[in-house]
PLY file of the C-alpha trace (Angstrom):
ply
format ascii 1.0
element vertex 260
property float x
property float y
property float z
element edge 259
property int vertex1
property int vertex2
end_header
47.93 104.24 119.23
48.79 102.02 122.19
51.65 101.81 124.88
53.65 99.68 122.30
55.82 102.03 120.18
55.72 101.12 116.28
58.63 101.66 114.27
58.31 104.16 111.60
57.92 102.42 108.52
59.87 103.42 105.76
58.84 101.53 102.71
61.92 102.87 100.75
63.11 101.93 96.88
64.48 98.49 97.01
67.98 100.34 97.81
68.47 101.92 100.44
68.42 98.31 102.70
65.45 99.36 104.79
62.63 96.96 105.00
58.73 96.73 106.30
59.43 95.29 109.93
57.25 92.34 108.66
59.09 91.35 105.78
59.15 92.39 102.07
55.32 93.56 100.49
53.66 93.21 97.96
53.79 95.81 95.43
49.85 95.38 94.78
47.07 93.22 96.53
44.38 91.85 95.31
41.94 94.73 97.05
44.18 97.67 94.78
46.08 98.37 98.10
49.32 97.51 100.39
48.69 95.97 103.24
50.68 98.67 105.66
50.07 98.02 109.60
50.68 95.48 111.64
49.97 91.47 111.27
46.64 89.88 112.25
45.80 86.95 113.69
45.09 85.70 109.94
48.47 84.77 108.21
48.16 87.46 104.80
49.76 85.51 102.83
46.49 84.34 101.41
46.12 87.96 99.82
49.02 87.50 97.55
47.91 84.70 95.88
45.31 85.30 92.49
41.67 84.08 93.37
41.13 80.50 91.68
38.66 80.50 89.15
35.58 78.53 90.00
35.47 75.02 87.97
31.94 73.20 87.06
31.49 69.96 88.38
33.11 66.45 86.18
29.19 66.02 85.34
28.55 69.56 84.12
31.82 69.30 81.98
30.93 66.20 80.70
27.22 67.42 79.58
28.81 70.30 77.64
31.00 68.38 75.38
28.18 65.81 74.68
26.09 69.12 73.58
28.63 70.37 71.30
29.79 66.78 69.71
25.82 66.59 69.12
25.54 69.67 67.17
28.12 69.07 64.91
27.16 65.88 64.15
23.33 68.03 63.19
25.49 70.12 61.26
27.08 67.57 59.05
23.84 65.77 58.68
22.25 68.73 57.81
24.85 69.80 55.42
24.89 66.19 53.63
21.20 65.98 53.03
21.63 69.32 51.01
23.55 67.69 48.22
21.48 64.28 48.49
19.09 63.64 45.77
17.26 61.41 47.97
16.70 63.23 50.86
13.58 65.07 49.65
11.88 61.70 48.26
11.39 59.47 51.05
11.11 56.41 48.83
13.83 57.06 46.42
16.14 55.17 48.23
13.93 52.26 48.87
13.11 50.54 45.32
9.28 49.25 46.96
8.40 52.52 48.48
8.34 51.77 52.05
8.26 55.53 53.42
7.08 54.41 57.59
7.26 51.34 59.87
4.03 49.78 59.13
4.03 48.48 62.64
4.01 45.33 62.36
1.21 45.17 60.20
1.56 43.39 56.77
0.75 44.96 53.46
-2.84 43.77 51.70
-2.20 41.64 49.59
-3.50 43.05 46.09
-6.55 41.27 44.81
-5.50 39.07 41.77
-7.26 40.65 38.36
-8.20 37.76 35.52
-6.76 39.25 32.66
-8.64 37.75 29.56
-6.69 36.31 27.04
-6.27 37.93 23.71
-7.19 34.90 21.06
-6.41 36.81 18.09
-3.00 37.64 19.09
0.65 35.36 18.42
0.53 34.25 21.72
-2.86 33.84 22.63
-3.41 31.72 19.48
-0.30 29.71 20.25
-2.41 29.31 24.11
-5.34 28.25 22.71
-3.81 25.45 19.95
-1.58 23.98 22.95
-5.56 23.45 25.10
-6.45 21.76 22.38
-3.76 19.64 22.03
-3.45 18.85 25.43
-7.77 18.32 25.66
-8.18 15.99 22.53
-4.39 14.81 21.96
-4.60 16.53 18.34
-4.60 20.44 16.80
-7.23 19.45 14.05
-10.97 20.68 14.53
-13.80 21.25 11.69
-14.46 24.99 12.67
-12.81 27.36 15.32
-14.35 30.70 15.41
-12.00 33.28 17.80
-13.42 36.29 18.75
-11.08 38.48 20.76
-11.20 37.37 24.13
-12.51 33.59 23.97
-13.10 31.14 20.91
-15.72 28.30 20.60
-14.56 25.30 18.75
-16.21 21.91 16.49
-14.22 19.07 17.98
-14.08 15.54 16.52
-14.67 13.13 19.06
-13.02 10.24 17.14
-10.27 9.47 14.67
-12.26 9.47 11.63
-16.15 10.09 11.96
-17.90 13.75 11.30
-19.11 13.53 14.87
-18.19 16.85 17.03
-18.70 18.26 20.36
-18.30 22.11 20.82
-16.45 23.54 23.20
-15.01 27.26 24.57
-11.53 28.23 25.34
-11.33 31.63 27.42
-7.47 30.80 29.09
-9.30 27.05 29.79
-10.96 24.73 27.46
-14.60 24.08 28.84
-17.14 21.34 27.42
-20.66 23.48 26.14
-22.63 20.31 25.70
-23.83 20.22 22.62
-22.75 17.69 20.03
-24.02 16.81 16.62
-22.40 16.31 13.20
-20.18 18.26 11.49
-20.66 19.50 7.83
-16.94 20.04 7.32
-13.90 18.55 6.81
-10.86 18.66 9.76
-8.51 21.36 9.23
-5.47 21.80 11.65
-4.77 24.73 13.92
-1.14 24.01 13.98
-1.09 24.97 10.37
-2.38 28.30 10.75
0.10 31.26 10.87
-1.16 33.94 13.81
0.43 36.54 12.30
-1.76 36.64 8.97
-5.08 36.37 11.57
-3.92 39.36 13.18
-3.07 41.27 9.89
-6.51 40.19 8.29
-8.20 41.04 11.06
-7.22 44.82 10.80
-7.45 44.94 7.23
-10.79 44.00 7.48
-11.61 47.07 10.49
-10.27 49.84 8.31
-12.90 48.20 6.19
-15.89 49.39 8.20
-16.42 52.68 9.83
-15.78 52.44 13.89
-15.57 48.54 14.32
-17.27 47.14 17.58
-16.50 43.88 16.78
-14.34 41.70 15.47
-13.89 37.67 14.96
-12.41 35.53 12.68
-13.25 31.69 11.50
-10.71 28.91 10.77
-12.49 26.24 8.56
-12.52 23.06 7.05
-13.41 22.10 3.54
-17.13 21.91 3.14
-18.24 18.44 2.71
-21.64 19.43 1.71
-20.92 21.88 -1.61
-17.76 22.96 -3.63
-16.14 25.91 -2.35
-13.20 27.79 -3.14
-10.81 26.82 -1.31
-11.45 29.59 1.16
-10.33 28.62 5.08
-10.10 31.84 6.55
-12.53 34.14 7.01
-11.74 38.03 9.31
-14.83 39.70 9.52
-15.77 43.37 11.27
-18.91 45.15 11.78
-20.17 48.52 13.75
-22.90 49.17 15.94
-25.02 49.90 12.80
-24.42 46.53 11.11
-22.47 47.41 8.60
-19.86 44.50 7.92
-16.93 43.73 6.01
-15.11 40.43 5.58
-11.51 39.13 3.85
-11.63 35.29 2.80
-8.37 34.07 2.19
-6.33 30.38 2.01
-4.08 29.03 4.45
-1.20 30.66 2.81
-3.00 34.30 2.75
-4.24 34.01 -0.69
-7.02 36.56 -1.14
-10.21 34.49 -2.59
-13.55 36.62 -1.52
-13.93 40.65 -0.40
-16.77 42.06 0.77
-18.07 45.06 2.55
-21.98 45.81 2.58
0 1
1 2
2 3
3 4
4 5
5 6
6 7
7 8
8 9
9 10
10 11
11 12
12 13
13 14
14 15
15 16
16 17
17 18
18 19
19 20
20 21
21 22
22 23
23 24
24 25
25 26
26 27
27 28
28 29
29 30
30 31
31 32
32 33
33 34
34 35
35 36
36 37
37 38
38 39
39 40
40 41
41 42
42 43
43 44
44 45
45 46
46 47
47 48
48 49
49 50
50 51
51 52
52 53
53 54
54 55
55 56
56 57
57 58
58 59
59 60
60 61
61 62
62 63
63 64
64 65
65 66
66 67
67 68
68 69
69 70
70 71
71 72
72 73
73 74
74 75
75 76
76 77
77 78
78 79
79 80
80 81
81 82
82 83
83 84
84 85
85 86
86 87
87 88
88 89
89 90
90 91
91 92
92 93
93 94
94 95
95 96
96 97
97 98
98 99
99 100
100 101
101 102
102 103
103 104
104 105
105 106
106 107
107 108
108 109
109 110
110 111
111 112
112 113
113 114
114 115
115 116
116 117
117 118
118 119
119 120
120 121
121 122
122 123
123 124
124 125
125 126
126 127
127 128
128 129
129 130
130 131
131 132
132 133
133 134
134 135
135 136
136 137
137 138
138 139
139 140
140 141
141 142
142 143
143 144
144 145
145 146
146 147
147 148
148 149
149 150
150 151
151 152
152 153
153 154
154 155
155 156
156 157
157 158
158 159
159 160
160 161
161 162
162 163
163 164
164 165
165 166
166 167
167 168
168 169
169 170
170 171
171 172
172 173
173 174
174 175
175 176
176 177
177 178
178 179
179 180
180 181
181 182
182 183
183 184
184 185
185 186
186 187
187 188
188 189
189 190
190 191
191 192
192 193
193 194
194 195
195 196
196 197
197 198
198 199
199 200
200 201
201 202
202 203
203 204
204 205
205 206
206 207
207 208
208 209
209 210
210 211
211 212
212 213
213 214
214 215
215 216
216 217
217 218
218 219
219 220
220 221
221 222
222 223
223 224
224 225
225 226
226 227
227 228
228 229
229 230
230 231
231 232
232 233
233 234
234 235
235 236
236 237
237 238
238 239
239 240
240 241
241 242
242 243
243 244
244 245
245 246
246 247
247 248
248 249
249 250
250 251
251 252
252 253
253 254
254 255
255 256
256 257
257 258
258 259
């Protein structure tokens, strides 16, 4: 102790009317302990008061709330794509099947493929009667013979005349070159129903055993014998040369059978 004398301290009840010499304490500090003695140079009041917590910088704060907005927004994602049909085929939701960014780069174009015509079908009889037309101004020839996939034709080359020049229709009508006389009369195309070609035309395969080939020809009256009346004629033959043939009238009228 020093010279100075310091007053007993008697911290009392609250009732008694005796107080520190320094003022009312606190009941607890922040260290566990009351602050008995005499004043410092440091005001205590500090001591009282409940350390602040530390707060993380505006830049801190603001990268945590980005973080969790960003995972939730996973989370939904995630949680939608679970119940998407799609989301497991890339192109389902793109009708051409685009699945990447093709950078720029264009798609090949696909090489075009020549599809050869099918002559002894409705429509590719209907093809080849309208190149005719359109070629010679009429539909009437003195032979056509139509295999399946191109047909060579006896054109007149006049109005009246038995003269003829051949030519071949595979999706175009081409000139062959040759020309000469006919020895039938002119028959027209137009009058020809494809639909009995194509039914003779099977009729006469289930005549022969495995058909290779078939061809049918459309022809005028002869002008050199009597026939019988016969215009159409479906034949159909195998790889050992067995053949079988159906010769019928315009209007389907079976005239001659034969299989050998």
């Amino acid at each position: 102790m020093s010279d100075q004398e310091w007053p007993t301290y008697d911290p009392g009840d609250g009732e008694s009317g005796h107080e520190s010499p320094w003022g009312r304490e606190p009941t607890v500090t922040p260290s566990g302990g009351v602050p008995y003695g005499p004043p410092t140079a440091h005001d205590p009041q500090p001591l009282l008061v409940r350390p602040r917590r530390r707060r993380g910088s505006p830049a801190v704060v603001a990268g945590l709330v980005i973080g969790v907005a960003l995972a939730v927004v996973l989370a939904l994602v995630a949680f939608s794509t679970d119940d998407d049909p799609t989301a497991s085929d890339p192109t389902a939701s793109d009708p051409f099947g685009d699945t990447g960014d093709l950078g720029g780069v264009d798609d090949p174009a696909e090489p075009a493929v020549d599809v050869p015509p099918d002559v002894l079908s409705v429509e590719g009889y209907a093809d080849l009667v309208a190149a005719v037309r359109d070629r010679t101004g009429s539909t009437r020839v003195f032979e056509a013979v139509l295999y399946l996939e191109y047909a060579v034709l006896d054109v007149p080359v006049d109005q009246s005349s038995l003269r003829k020049e051949l030519l071949r229709w595979d999706g175009e009508l081409g000139d062959l070159g040759t020309k000469g006389r006919a020895t039938e009369q002119r028959i027209d195309l137009a009058a020809v129903d494809p639909a009995l070609l194509v039914r003779l035309v099977r009729r006469a395969a289930r005549l022969v055993e495995d058909p290779t080939a078939s061809y049918v020809i459309i022809r005028g009256r002869s002008t050199v014998f009597d026939d019988d009346g016969a215009r159409i004629y479906a034949y159909a033959s195998n790889e050992f040369g067995e053949t079988a043939y159906l010769a019928t009238r315009l209007d389907g009228t079976l005239v001659r059978r034969y299989v050998g």
